[in-house]
KEKE-717718 format. One record per residue: x, y, z of N, C-alpha, C, CB in turn; residue in one letter. Coordinates in steps of 0.001 Angstrom, whole numbers, plus 524288, in hexadecimal, padded with zeros to 5 digits. Each point is the difference from the previous one (the first is absolute). Glycine has a CB too. Layout:
KEKE-717718
+-------+-------+-------+-------+-------+-------+-------+-------+-------+-------+-------+-------+--------+
!   n.x !   n.y !   n.z !  ca.x !  ca.y !  ca.z !   c.x !   c.y !   c.z !  cb.x !  cb.y !  cb.z ! sedren !
+-------+-------+-------+-------+-------+-------+-------+-------+-------+-------+-------+-------+--------+
!     X !     Y !     Z !     X !     Y !     Z !     X !     Y !     Z !     X !     Y !     Z !      a !
...
+-------+-------+-------+-------+-------+-------+-------+-------+-------+-------+-------+-------+--------+
end
This chain:
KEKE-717718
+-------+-------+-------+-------+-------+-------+-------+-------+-------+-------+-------+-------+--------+
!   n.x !   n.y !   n.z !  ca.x !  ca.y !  ca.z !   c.x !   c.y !   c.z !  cb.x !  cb.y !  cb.z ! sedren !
+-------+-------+-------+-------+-------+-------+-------+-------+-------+-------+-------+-------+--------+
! 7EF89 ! 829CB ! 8002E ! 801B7 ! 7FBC5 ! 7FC98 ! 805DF ! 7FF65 ! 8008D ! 7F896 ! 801A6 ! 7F9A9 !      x !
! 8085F ! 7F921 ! 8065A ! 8062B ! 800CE ! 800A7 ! 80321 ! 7FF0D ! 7FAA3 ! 7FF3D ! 7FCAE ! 809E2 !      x !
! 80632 ! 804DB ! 7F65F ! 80268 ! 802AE ! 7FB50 ! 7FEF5 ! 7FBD0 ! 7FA75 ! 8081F ! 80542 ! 806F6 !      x !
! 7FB66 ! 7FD21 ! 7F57F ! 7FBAC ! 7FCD8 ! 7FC12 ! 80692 ! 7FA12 ! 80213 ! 7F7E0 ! 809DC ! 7F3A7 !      x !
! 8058E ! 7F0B1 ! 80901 ! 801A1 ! 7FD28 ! 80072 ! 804C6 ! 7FE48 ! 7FBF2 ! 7F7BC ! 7FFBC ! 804E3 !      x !
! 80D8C ! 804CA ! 7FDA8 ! 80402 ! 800C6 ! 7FDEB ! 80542 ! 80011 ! 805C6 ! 7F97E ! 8056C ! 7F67D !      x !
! 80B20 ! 7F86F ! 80719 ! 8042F ! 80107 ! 8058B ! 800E9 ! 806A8 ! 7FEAA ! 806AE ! 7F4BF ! 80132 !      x !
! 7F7D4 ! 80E19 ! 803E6 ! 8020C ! 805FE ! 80073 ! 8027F ! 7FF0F ! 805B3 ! 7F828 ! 8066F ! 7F9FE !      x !
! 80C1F ! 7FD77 ! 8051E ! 8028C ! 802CA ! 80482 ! 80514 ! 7FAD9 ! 80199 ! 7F57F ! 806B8 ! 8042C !      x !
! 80EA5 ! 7FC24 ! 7FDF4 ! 80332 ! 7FB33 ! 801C7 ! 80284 ! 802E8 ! 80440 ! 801C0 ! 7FA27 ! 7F745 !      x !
! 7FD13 ! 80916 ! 80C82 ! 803C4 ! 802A4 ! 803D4 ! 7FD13 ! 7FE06 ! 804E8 ! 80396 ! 808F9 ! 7FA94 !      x !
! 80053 ! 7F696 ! 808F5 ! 7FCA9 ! 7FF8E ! 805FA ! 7FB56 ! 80374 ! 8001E ! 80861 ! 7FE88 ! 8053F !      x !
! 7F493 ! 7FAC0 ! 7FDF9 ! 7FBE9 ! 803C4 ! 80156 ! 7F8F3 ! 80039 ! 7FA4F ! 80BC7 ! 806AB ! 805B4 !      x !
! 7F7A4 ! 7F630 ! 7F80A ! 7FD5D ! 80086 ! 7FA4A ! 7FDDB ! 7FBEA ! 7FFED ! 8054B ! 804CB ! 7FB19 !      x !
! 7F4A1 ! 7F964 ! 80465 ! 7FEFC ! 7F9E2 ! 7FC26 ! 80011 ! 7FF68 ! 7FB9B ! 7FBA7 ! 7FE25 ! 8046E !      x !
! 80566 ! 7FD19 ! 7F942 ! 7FF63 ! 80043 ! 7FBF8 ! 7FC3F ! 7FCE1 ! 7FE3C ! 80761 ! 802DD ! 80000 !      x !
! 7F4F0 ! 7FD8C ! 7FB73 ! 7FBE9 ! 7FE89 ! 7FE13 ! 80317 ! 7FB0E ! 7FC1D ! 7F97D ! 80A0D ! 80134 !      x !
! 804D8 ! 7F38D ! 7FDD6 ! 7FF0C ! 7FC5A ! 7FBB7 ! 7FC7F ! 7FDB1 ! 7FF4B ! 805F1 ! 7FF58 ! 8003C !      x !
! 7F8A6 ! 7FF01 ! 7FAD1 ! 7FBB6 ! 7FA46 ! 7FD93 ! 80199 ! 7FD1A ! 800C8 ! 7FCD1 ! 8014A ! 7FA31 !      x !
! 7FEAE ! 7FA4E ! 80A55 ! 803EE ! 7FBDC ! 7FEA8 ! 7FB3C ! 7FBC8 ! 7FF2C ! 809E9 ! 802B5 ! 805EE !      x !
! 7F739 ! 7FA92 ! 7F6FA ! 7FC39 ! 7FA51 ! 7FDAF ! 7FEA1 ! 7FC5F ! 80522 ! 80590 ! 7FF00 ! 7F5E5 !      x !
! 7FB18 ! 80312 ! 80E03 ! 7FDF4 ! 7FCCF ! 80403 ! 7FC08 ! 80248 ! 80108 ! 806CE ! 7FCBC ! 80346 !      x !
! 7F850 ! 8077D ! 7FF2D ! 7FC25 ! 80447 ! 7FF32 ! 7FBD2 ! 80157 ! 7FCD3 ! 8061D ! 801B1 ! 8028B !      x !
! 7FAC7 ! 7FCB9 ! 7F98A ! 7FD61 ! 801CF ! 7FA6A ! 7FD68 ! 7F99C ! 7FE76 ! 8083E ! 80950 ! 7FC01 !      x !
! 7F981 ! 7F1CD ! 8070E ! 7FD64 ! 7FC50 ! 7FEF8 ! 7FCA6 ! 7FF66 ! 80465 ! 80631 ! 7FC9A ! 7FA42 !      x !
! 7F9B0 ! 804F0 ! 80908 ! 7FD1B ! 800C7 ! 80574 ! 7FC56 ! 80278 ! 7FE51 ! 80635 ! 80059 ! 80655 !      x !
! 7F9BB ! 804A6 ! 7F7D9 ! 7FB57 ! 803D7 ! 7FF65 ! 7FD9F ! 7FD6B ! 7FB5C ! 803E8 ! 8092A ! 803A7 !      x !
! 7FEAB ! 7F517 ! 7F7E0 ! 7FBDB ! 7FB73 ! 7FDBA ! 7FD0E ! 7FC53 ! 80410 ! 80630 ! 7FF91 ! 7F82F !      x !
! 7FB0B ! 7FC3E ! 80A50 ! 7FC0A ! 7FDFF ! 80323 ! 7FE6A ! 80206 ! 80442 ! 80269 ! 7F9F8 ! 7FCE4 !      x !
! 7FB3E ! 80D24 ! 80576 ! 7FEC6 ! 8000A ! 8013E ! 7FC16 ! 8028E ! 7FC84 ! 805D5 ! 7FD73 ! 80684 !      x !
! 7F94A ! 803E5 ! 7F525 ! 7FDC8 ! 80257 ! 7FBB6 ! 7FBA2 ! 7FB6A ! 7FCBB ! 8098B ! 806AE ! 7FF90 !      x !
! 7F966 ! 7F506 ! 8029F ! 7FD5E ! 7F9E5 ! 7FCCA ! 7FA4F ! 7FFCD ! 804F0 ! 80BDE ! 7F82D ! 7FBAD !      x !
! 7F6DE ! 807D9 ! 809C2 ! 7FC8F ! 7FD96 ! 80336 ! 7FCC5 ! 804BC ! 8025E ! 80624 ! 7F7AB ! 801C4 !      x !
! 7FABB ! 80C5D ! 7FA68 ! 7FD85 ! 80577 ! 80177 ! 80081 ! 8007C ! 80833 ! 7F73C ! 7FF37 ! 7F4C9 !      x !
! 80CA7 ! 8008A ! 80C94 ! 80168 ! 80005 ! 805BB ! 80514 ! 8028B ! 7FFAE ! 7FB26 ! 7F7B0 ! 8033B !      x !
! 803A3 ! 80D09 ! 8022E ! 806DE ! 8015E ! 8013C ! 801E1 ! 7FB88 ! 803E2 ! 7FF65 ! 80B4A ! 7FFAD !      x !
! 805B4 ! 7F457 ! 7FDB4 ! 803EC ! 7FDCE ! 8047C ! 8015A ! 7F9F4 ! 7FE1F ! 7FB7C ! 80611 ! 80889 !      x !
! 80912 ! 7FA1A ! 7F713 ! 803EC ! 7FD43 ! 7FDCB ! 80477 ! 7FE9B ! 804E5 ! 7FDCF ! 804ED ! 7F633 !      x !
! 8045E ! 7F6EB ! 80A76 ! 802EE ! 7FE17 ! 8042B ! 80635 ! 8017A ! 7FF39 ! 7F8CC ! 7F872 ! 80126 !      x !
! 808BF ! 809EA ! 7F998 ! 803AF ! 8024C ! 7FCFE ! 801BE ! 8049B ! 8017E ! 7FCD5 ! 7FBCF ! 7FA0F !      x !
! 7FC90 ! 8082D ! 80688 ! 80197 ! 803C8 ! 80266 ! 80149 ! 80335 ! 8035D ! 7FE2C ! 7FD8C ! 7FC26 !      x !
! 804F7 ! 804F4 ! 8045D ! 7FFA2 ! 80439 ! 8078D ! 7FC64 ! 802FA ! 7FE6C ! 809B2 ! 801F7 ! 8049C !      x !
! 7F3DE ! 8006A ! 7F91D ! 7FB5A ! 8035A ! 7FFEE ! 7FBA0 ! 7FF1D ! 7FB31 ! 80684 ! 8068F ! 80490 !      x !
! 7F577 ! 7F85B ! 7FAC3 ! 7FE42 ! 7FF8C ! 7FB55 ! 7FB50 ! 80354 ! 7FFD9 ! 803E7 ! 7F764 ! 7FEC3 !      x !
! 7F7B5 ! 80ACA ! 7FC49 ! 7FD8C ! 8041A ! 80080 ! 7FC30 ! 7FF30 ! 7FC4B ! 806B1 ! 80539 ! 8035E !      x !
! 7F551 ! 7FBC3 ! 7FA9F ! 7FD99 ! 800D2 ! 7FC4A ! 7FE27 ! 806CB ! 7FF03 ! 7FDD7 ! 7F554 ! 8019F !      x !
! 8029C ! 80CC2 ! 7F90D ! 802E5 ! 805A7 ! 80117 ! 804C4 ! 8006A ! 801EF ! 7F8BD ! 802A3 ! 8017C !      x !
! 80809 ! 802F5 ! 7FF21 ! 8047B ! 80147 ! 801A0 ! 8020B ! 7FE37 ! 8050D ! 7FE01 ! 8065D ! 7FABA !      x !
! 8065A ! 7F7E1 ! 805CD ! 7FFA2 ! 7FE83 ! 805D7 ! 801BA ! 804A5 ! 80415 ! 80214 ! 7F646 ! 7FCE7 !      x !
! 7FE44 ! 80962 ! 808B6 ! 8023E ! 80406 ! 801AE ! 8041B ! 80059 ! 80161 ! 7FA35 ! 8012F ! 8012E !      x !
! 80900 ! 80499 ! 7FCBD ! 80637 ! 7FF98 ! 80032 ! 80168 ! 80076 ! 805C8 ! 801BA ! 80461 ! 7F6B0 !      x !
! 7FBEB ! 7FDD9 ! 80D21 ! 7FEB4 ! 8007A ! 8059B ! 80287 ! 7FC71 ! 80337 ! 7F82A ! 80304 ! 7FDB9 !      x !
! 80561 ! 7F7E1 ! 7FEA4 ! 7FF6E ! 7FB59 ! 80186 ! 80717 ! 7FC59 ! 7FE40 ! 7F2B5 ! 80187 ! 7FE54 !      x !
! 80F62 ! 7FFBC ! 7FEDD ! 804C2 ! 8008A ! 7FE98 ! 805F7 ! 7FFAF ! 8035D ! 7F94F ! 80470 ! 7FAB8 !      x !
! 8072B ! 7F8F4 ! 805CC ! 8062B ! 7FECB ! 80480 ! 8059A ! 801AB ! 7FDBB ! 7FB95 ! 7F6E5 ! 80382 !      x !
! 80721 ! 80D3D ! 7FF1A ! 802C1 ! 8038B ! 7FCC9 ! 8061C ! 7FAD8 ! 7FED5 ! 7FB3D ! 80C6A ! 80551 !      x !
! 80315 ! 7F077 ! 7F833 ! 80429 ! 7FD84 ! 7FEAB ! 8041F ! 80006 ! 7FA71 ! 7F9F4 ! 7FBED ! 80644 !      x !
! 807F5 ! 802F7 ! 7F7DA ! 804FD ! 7FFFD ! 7FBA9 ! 7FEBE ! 7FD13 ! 7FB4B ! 806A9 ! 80030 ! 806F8 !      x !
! 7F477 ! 7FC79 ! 7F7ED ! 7FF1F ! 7FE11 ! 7FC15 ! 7FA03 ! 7FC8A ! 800C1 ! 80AF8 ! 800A3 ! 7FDE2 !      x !
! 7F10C ! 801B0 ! 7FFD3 ! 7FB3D ! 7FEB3 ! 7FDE0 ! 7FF2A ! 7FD71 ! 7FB0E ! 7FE70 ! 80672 ! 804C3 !      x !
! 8001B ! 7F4BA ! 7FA60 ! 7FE23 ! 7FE31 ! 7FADD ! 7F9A6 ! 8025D ! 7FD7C ! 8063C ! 7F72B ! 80353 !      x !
! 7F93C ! 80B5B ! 7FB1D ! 7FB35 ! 80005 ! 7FE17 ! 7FC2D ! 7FE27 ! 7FBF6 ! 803B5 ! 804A8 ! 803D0 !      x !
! 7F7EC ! 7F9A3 ! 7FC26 ! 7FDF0 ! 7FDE2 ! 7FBC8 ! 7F9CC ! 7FF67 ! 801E7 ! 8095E ! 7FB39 ! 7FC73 !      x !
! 7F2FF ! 80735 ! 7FC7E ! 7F9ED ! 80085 ! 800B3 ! 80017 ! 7FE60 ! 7FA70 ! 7FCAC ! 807D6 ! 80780 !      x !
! 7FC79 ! 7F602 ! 7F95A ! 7FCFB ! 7FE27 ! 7FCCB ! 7F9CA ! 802D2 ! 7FF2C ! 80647 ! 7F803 ! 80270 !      x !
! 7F894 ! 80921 ! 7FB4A ! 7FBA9 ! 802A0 ! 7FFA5 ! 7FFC7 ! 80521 ! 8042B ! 7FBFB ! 7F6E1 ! 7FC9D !      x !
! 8005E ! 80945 ! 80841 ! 80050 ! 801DE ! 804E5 ! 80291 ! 7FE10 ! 8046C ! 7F995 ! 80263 ! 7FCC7 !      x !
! 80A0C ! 7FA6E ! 801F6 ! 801F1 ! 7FB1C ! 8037D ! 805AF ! 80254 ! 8012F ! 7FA6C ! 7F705 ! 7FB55 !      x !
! 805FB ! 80896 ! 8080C ! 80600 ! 8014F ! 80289 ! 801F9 ! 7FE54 ! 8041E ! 7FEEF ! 80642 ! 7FCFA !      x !
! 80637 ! 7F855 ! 80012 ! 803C7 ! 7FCF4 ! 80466 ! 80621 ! 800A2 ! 802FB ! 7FA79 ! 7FAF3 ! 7FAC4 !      x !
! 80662 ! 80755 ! 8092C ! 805CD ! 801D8 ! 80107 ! 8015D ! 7FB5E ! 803D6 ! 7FF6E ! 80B4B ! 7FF0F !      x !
! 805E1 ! 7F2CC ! 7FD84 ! 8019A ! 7FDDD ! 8050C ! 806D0 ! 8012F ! 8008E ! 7F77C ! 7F7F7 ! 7FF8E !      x !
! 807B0 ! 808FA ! 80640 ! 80711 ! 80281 ! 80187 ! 8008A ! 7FA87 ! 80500 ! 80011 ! 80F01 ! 7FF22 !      x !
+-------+-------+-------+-------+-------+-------+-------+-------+-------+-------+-------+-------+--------+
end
């Protein structure tokens, strides 16, 4: 699961997480049309998604709805 949906860490090398209402309105309509995948997101999931799957970049928006999840960097 990836971190909870809060900004942590600020040193090189670090992402940082945030909520962001783009995300979190995405995983609403993908939660409406009971379908993953949203054009919003770089990765989207129903469940947890995989952190694997994750691009070691500097700032992630995150945002879920029910089982619905949405990152976009």
């Amino acid at each position: 699961m990836p971190p909870a949906p809060t900004t942590t860490g600020n040193g090189p090398g670090t992402t940082t997480w945030v909520t962001s209402p783009e995300a979190v309105a995405a995983a609403k309509r993908m939660a409406a049309a009971e379908a993953v995948g949203d054009p919003v997101c770089s990765l989207s999931a129903v469940g947890q998604p995989n952190p694997n799957l994750v691009p070691p970049v500097g700032r992630i928006g995150i945002g879920h709805y029910g089982n619905y999840w949405c990152l976009i960097w």
